[in-house]
N, C-alpha and C positions, 0 to 999 in steps of 0.2 A: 365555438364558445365553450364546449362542455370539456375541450381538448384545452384550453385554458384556464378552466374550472380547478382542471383533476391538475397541471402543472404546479397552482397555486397551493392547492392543498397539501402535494406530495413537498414542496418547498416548503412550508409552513410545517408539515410533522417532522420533518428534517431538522430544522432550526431547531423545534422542540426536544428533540433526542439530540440533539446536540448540547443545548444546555442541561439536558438532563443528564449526560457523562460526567460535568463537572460537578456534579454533587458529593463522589465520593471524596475527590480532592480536597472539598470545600470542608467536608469533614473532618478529613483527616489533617487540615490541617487548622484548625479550628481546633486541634488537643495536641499538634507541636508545633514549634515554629520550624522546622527543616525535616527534610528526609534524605538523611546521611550527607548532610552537606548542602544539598539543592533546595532554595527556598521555593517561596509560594508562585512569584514571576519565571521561573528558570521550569519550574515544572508544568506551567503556567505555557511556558514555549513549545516543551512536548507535547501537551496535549493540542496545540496550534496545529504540530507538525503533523500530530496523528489524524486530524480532523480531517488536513488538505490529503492526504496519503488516500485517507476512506471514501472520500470524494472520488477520488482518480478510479481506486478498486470499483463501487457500486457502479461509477457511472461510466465506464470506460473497460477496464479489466476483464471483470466476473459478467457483466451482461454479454460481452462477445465471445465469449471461451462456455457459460454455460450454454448459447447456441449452437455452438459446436457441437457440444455432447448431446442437444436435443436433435441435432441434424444427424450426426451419427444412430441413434437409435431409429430414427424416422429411415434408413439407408438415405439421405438425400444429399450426404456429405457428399459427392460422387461430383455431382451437378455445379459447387464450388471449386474442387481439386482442379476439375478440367475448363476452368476459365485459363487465360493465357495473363497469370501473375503468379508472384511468390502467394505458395500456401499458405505459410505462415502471416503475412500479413494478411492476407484474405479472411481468414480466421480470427483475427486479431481486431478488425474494422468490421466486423460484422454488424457488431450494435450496438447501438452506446444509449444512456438515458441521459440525456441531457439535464434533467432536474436535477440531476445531483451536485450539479457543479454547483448547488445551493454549498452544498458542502467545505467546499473548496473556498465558496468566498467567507464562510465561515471561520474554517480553519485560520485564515488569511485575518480577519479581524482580531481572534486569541490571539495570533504573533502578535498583531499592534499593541492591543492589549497589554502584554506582558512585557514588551521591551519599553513602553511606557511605566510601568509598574517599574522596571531597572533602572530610568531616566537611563536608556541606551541608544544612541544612535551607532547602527554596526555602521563600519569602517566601506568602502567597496570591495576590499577583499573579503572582509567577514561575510557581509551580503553574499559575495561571486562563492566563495567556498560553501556555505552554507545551501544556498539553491545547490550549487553541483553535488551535495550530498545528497539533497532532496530528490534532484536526478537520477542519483545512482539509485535509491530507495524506491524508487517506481521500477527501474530494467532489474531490482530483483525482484520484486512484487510478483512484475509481469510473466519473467523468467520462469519461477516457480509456478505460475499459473497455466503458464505454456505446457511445462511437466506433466501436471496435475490433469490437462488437454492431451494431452499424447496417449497419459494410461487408458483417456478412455476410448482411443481408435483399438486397443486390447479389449479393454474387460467391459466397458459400455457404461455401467454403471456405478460411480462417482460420487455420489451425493454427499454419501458419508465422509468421503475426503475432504469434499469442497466445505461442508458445513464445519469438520475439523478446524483446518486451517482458518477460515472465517472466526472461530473463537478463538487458536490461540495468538492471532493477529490483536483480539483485544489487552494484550500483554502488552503491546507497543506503545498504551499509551500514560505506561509509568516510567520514572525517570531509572534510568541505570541501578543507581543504590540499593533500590527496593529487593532488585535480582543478585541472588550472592549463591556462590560455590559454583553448583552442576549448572545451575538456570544460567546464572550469568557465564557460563563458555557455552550453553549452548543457543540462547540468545544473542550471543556476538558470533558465533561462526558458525551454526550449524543453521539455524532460523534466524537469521541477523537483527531480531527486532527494535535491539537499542542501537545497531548500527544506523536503524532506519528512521527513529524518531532521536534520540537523545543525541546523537554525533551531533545532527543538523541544530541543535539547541545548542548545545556547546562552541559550535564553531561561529554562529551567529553572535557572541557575546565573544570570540577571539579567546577560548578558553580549550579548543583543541590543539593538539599540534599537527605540524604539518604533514608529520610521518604519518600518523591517525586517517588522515583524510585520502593522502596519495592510497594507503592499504586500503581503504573500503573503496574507492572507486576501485580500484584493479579488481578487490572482489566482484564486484557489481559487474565487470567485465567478463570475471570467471561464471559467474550465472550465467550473464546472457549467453556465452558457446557453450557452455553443459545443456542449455535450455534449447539451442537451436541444433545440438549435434541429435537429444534424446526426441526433437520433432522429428527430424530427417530419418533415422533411425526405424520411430513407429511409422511412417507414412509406408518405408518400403516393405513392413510387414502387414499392414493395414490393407483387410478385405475387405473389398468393396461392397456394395449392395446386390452386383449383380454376378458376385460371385468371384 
């Protein structure tokens, strides 16, 4: 009962900060009507994509990979390596909060939301490319988080990283325009985060091209072997507990 209590609640302040993100939107545009082009629905779609994206992170991602680094410091990392599976997924599945997928269906409502606000029904491709974007946006998510996992079979202590990244992921849930010059190249190729929300909005309205989509999934593909070479890498220099 109490383990249903605290589900409810954790799912109910979720919702809450959920609608509480779109306040800033609601402001800002409440004093223009577009932001460089992207009206109130199309940004309206980003912050959808962001929502489901944050869902995946809290409730999937960051709970199994900060395990990691709590098993590492505890030496009991040892005890998982030597199960008979890939490490990497062992580390990956470790542990998930299931309440989060409040999130997820969350996020999943804003898309309705705003492709009603376009009167848009996407196309099946728009739909198919649009998720496979969403796809690729979780294997870099994960990717970089895998990274961010590895330094700490090194240095141990992580926190600072994790909480880093954890903010500037809150950047993802503006629409492309906003980020101009150094932010916007390093937002798209360096930290991909309007690859990660804004592609997926534009291709679900049939407003990317084709060339846009093929290059960010192949990114995304580039992650994921950077992300499993730099695992395999720290593992063979990764001392153990027991020495």
């Amino acid at each position: 009962m109490q383990y249903r209590l605290d589900f409810v609640l954790d799912a109910l302040m979720t919702l809450f900060w959920t609608a509480s993100s779109l306040v800033p939107l609601v402001v800002l545009f409440h004093q223009r009507s577009d932001i460089g082009g992207w009206s109130w629905p199309q940004a309206l779609l980003v912050v959808g994509f962001f929502t489901v994206l944050r869902g995946v992170i809290e409730g999937a991602i960051q709970p199994a990979l900060q395990n990691v680094v709590e098993l590492v410091r505890k030496g009991m990392l040892d005890f998982l390596l030597l199960k008979p599976a890939d490490s990497q997924f062992l580390v990956s599945t470790s542990r998930f909060e299931i309440w989060r997928g409040v999130d997820v269906l969350a996020g999943a409502l804003i898309l309705v939301w705003a492709l009603v606000e376009l009167e848009h029904v996407p196309t099946p491709l728009q739909a198919l490319s649009s998720l496979a974007l969403l796809c690729g946006a979780v294997v870099i998510l994960y990717s970089i988080w895998i990274a961010v996992v590895a330094l700490a079979l090194r240095v141990v202590k992580v926190d600072n990283l994790t909480y880093f990244f954890s903010s500037v992921f809150e950047a993802a849930r503006w629409p492309a325009p906003v980020y101009r010059g150094a932010l916007n190249f390093v937002f798209t190729f360096v930290i991909p985060l309007i690859v990660m929300t804004s592609y997926p909005a534009l291709a679900i309205v049939g407003e990317l091209e084709g060339r846009a989509i093929f290059f960010s999934l192949a990114g995304a593909l580039v992650f994921a072997l950077a992300a499993r070479l730099v695992w395999l890498r720290a593992l063979r220099s990764y001392t153990s507990a027991g020495g």
